[in-house]
VOBA-1610 file (N, C-alpha, C; in pm, whole numbers, padded with zeros to 5 digits, always signed):
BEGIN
Unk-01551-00218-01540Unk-01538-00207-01394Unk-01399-00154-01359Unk-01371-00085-01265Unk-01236+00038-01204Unk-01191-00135-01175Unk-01069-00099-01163Unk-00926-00190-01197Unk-00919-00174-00983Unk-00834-00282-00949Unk-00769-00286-00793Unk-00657-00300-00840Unk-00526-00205-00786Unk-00404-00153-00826Unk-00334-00181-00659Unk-00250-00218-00689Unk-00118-00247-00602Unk+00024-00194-00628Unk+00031-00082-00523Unk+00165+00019-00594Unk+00253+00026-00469Unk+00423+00041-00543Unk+00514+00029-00437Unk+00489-00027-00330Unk+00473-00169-00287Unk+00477-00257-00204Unk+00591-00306-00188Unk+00647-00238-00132Unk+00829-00312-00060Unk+00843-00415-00008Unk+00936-00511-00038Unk+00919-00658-00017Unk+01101-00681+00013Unk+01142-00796+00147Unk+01234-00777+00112Unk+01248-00928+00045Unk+01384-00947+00047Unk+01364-01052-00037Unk+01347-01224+00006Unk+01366-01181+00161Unk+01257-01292+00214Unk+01105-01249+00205Unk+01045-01178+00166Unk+00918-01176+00139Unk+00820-01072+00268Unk+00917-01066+00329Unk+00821-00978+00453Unk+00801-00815+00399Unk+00715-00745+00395Unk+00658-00607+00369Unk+00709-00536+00442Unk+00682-00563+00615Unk+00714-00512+00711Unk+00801-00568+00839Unk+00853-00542+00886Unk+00942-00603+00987Unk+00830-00604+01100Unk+00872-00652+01194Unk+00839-00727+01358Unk+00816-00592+01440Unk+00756-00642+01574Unk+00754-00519+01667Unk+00690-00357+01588Unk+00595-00338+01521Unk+00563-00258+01487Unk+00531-00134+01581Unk+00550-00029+01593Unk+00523+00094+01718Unk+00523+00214+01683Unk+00493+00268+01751Unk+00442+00454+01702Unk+00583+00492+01683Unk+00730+00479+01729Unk+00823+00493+01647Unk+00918+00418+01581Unk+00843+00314+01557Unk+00891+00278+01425Unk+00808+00217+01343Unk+00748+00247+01237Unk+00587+00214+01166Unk+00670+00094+01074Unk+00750+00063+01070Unk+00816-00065+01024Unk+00872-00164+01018Unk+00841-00151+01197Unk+00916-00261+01284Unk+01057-00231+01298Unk+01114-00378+01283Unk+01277-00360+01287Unk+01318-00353+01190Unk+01270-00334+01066Unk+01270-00315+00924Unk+01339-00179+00935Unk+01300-00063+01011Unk+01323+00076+01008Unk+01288+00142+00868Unk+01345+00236+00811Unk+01351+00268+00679Unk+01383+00206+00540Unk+01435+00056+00586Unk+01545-00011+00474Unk+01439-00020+00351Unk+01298-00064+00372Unk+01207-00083+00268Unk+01206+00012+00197Unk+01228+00137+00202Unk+01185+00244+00118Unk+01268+00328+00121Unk+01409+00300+00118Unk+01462+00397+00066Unk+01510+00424-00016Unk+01463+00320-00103Unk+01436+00335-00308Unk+01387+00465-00296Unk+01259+00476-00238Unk+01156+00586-00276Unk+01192+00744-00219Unk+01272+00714-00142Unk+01259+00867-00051Unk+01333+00964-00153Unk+01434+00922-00229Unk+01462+01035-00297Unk+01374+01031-00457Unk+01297+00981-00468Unk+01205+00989-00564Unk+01138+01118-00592Unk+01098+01135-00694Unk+01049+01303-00757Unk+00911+01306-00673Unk+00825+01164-00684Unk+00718+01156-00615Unk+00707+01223-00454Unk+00798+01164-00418Unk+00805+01168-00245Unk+00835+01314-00238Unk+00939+01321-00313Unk+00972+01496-00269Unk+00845+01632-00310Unk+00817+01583-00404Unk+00607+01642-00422Unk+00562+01622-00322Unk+00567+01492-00258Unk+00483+01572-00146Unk+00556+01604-00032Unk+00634+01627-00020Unk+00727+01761+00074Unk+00747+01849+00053Unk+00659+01893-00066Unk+00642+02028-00139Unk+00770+02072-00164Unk+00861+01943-00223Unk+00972+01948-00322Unk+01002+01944-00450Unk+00995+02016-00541Unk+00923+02033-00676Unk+01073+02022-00759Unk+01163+01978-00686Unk+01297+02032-00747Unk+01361+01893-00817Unk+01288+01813-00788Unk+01382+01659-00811Unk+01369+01590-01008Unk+01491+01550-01012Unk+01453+01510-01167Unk+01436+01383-01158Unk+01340+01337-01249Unk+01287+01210-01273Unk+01356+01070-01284Unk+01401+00981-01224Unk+01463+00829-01213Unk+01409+00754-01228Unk+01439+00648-01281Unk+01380+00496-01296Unk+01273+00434-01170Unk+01355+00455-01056Unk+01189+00438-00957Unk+01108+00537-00990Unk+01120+00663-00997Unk+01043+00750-01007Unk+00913+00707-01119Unk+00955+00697-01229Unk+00862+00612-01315Unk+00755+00516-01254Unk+00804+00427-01150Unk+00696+00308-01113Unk+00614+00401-00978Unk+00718+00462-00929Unk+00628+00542-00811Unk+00523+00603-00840Unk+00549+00725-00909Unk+00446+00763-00947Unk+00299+00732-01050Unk+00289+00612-01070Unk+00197+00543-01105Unk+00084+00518-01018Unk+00139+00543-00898Unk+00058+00496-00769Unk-00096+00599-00761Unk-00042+00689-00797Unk-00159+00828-00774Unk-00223+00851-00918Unk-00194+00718-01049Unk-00304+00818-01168Unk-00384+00725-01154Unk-00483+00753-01198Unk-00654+00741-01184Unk-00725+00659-01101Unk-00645+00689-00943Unk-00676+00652-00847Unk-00784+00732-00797Unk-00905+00633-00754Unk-01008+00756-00694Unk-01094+00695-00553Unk-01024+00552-00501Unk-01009+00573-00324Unk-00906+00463-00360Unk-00912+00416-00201Unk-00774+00364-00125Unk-00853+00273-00028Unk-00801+00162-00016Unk-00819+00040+00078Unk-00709+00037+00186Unk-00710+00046+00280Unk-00568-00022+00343Unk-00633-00092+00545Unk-00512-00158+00508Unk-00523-00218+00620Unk-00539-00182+00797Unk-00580-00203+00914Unk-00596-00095+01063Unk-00372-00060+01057Unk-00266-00176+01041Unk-00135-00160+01069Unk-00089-00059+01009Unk-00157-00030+00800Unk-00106+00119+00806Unk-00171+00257+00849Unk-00288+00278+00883Unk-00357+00367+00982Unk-00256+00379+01089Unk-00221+00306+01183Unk-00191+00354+01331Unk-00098+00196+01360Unk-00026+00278+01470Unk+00068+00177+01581Unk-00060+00052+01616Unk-00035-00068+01669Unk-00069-00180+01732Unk-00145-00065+01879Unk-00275-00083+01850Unk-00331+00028+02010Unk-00411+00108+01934Unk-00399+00183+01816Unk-00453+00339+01786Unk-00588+00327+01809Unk-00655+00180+01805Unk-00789+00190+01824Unk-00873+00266+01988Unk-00763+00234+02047Unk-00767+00280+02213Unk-00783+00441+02240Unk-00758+00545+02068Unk-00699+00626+02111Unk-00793+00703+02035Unk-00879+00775+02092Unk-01008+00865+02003Unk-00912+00966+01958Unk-00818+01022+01999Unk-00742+01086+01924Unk-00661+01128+01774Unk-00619+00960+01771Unk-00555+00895+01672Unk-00618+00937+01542Unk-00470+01016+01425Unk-00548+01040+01321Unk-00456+00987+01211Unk-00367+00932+01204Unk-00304+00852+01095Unk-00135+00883+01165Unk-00065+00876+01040Unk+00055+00905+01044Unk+00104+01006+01005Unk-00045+01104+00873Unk+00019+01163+00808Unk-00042+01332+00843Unk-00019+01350+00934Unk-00084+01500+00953Unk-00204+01527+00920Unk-00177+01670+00916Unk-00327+01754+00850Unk-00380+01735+00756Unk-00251+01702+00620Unk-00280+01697+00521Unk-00220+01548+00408Unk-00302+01445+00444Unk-00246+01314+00402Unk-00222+01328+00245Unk-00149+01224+00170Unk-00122+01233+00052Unk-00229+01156+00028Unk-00345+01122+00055Unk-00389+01047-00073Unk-00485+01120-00137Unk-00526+01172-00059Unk-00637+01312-00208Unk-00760+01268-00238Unk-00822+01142-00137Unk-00952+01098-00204Unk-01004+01016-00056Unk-01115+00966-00102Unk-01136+00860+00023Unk-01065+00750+00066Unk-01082+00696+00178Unk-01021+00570+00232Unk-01064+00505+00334Unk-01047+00361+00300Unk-01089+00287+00358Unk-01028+00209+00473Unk-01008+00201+00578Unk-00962+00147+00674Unk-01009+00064+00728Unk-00941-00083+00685Unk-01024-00215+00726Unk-00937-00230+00946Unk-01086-00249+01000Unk-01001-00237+01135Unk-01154-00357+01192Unk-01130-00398+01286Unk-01242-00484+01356Unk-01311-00415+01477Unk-01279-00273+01484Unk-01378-00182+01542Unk-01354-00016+01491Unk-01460-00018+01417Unk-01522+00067+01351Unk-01551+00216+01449Unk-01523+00326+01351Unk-01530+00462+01414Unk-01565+00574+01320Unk-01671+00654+01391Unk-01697+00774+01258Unk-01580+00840+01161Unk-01608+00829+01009Unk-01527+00890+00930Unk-01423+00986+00969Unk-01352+00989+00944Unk-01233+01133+00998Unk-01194+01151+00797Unk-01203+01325+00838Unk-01181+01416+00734Unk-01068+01501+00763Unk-00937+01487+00696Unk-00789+01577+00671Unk-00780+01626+00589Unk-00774+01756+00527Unk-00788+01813+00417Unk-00854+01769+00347Unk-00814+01710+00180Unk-00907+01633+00130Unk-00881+01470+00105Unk-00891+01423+00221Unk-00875+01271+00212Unk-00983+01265+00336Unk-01100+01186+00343Unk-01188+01082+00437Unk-01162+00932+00494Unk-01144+00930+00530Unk-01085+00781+00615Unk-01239+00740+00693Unk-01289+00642+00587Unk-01391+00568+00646Unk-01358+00426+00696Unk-01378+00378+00823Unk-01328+00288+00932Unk-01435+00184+00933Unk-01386+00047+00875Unk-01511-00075+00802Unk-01479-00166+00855Unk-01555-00216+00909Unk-01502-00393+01000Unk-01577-00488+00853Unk-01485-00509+00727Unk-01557-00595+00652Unk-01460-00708+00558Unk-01516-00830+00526Unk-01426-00895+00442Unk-01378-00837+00317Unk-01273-00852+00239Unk-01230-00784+00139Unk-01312-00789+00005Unk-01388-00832+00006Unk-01490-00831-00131Unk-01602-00714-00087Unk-01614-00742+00039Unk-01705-00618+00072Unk-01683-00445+00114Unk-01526-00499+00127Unk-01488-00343+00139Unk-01406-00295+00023Unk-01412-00379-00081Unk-01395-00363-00217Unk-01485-00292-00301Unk-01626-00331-00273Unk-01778-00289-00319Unk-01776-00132-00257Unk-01727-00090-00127Unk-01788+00037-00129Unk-01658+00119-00150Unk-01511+00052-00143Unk-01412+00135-00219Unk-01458+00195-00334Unk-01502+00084-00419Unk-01574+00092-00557Unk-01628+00183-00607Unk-01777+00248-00504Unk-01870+00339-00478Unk-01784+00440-00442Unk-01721+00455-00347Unk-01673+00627-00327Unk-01588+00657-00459Unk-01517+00549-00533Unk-01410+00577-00645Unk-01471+00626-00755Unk-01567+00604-00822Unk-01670+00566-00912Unk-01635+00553-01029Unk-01575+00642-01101Unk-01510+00548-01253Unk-01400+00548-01242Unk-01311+00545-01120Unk-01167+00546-01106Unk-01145+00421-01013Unk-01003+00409-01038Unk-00965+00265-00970Unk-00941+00295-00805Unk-00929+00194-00799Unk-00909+00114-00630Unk-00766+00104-00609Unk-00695+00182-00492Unk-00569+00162-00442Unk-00570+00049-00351Unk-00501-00070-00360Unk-00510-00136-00211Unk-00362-00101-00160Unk-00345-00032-00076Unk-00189+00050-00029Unk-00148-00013+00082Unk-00195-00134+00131Unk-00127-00243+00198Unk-00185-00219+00383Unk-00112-00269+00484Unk-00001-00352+00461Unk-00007-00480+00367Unk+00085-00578+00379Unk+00126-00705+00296Unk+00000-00790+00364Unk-00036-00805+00515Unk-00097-00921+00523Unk-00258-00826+00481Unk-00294-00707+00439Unk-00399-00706+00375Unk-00434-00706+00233Unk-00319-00679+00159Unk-00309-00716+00006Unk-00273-00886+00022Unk-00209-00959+00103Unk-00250-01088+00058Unk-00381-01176+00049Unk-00452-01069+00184Unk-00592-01151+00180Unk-00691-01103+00037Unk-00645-00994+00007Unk-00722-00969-00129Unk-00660-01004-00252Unk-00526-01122-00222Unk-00493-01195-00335Unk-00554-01325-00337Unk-00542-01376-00207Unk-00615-01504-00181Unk-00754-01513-00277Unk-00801-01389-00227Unk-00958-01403-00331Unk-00954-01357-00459Unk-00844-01306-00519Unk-00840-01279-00649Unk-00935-01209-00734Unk-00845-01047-00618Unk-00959-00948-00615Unk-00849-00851-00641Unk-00715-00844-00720Unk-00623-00764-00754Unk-00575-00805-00894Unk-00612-00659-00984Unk-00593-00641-01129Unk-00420-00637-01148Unk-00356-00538-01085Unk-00228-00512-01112Unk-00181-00502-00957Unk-00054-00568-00955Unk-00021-00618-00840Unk+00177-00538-00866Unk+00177-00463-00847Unk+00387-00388-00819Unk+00428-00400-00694Unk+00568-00501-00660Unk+00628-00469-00553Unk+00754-00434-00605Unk+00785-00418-00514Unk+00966-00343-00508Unk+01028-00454-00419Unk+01137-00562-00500Unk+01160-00630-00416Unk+01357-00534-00352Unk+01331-00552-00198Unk+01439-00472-00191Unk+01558-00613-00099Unk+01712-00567-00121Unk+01781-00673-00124Unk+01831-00700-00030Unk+01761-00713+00119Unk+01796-00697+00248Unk+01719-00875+00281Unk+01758-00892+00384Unk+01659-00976+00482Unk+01635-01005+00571Unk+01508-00991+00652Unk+01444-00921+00756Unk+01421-01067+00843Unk+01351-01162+00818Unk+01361-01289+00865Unk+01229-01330+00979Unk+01157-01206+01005Unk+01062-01170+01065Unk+00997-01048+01020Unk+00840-01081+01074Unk+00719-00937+00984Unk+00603-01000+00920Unk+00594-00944+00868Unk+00439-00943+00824Unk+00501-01019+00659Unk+00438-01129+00635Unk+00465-01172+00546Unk+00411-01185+00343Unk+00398-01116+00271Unk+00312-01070+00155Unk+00277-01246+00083Unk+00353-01341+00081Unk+00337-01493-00018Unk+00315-01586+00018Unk+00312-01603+00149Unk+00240-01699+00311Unk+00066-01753+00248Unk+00088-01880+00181Unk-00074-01905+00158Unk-00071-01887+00024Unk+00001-01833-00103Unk-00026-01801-00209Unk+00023-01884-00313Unk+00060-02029-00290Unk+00122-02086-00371Unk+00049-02131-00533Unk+00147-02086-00622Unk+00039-02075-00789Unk-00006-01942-00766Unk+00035-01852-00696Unk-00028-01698-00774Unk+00015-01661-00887Unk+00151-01668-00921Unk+00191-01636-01077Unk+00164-01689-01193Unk+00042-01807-01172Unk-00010-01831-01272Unk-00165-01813-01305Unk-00186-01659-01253Unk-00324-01616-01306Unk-00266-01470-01307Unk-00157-01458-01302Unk-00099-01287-01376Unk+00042-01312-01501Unk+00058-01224-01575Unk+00202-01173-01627Unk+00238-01127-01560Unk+00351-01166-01601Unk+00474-01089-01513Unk+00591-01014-01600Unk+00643-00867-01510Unk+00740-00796-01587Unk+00881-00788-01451Unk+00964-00788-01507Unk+01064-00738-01346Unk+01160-00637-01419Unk+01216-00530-01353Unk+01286-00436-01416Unk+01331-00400-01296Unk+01513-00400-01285Unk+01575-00373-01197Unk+01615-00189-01220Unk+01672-00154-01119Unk+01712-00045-01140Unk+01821+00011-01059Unk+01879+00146-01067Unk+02009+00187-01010Unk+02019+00123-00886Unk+01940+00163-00805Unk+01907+00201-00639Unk+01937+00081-00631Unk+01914-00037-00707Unk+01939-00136-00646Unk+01848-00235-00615Unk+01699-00183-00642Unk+01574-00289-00648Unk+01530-00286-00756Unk+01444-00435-00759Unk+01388-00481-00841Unk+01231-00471-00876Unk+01176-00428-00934Unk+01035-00365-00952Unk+00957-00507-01032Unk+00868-00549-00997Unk+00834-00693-01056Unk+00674-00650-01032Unk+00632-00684-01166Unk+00483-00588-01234Unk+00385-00733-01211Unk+00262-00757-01187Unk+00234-00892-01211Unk+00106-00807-01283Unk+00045-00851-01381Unk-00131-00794-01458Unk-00157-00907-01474Unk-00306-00901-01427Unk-00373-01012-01376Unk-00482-01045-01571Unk-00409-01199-01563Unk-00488-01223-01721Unk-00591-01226-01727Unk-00696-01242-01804Unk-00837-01230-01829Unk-00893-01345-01764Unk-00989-01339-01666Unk-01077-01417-01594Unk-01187-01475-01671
//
C-alpha cells in the first residue's frame, strides 16, 4: 500500500505551524515568512522559480524529498485560500496558473466545489473525514504515495488516527505563542514512530519520525 508522507512542515518551537490572524496577505498569520525561510533559498524552491542555478545544501536534501514518488496531495481548506475563499467562486489557490504540485489534490473544506484544473495539478474539493479522503487520495495516486502538505491542524487530525507513514518537520527557532497548533491532543505520538533529528546551517532542526510496523 502507497506510504502517507509529511514533508517540510515548519514548526516553531512552541509547536505552532502557523501563526494567528491568517489573511490573503499574509498566508501565515503573524508568523509572516519566519517559518520558511530555511527553504526559500533552497535549490528546490528556486526550481520552481524556474531557478536552475542554486547548489545543493543540507535543507536542500530534506526539501526535496517532498516531490519523489509523490502521486497526489491532501491538504487542508487554510492552505487552499485566506479564511472566506469559500465565498469566492473565483478563488483559485495561492499559486497561479501553474501550481507546484504536478498531480492531483485534495482539498479537505466543509463545502465542496467542482474540481479546478491549473496546468497539471486538479484540486478536487471533499467535505470528508481523514480516512476517507485518504481512500480517494489513494485512488487518484495509484502506486505512488500520498502527500499530506498540511496545514498543522490537518496533519494532526491524520495523526490522531494514525494514518501517517513518515512524518518531517523543520523545527524553526522562533516563538510564535499563538496559531494553529501541530502536538495539541497528541500525547505518546513518539512512541509508534523512530525518530531521526539533524540540525543544520540555517539554523533548523529537521526531526524525521517513520512510523514502526503496525
Amino acid at each position: 500500500m502507497s506510504l502517507v508522507r509529511v514533508h517540510n512542515l515548519a514548526i516553531s518551537l512552541d509547536g505552532f505551524g502557523a501563526g494567528a490572524d491568517q489573511s490573503l496577505a499574509s498566508p501565515f498569520g503573524h508568523a509572516g515568512m519566519r517559518l520558511m525561510e530555511w527553504f526559500l533559498p533552497t535549490r528546490t524552491f528556486g526550481a520552481q522559480q524556474g531557478d536552475l542555478t542554486r547548489e545543493p545544501t543540507p535543507d536542500d536534501a530534506f526539501a526535496r524529498r517532498s516531490f519523489e514518488g509523490i502521486g497526489a496531495e491532501i491538504m487542508g481548506a487554510g492552505k487552499f485560500g485566506p479564511p472566506g475563499w469559500q465565498d469566492d467562486p473565483d478563488w483559485q489557490g495561492w499559486w497561479g496558473d501553474e501550481p507546484p504540485f504536478h498531480s492531483p489534490v485534495v482539498v479537505l473544506t466543509h463545502r465542496p466545489r467542482a474540481p479546478l484544473t491549473l496546468g497539471e495539478t486538479t484540486f478536487h474539493f471533499l467535505d470528508a473525514a481523514p480516512a476517507r479522503a485518504l481512500d480517494v487520495a489513494r485512488e487518484l495516486a495509484g502506486e505512488a504515495d500520498v502527500r499530506l502538505g498540511g496545514g498543522p491542524t490537518s496533519v494532526r487530525s491524520f495523526l490522531a488516527e494514525d494514518l501517517v507513514d513518515l512524518l518531517h518537520v523543520v523545527v524553526v527557532p522562533i516563538v510564535l505563542g499563538r496559531g494553529s497548533q501541530l502536538w495539541w491532543g497528541l500525547e505518546g505520538l513518539e512512541q509508534r514512530f523512530d525518530s531521526e533529528a539533524v540540525s543544520t546551517p540555517s539554523g533548523v532542526t529537521h526531526v524525521t519520525f517513520t512510523r514502526r510496523p503496525r
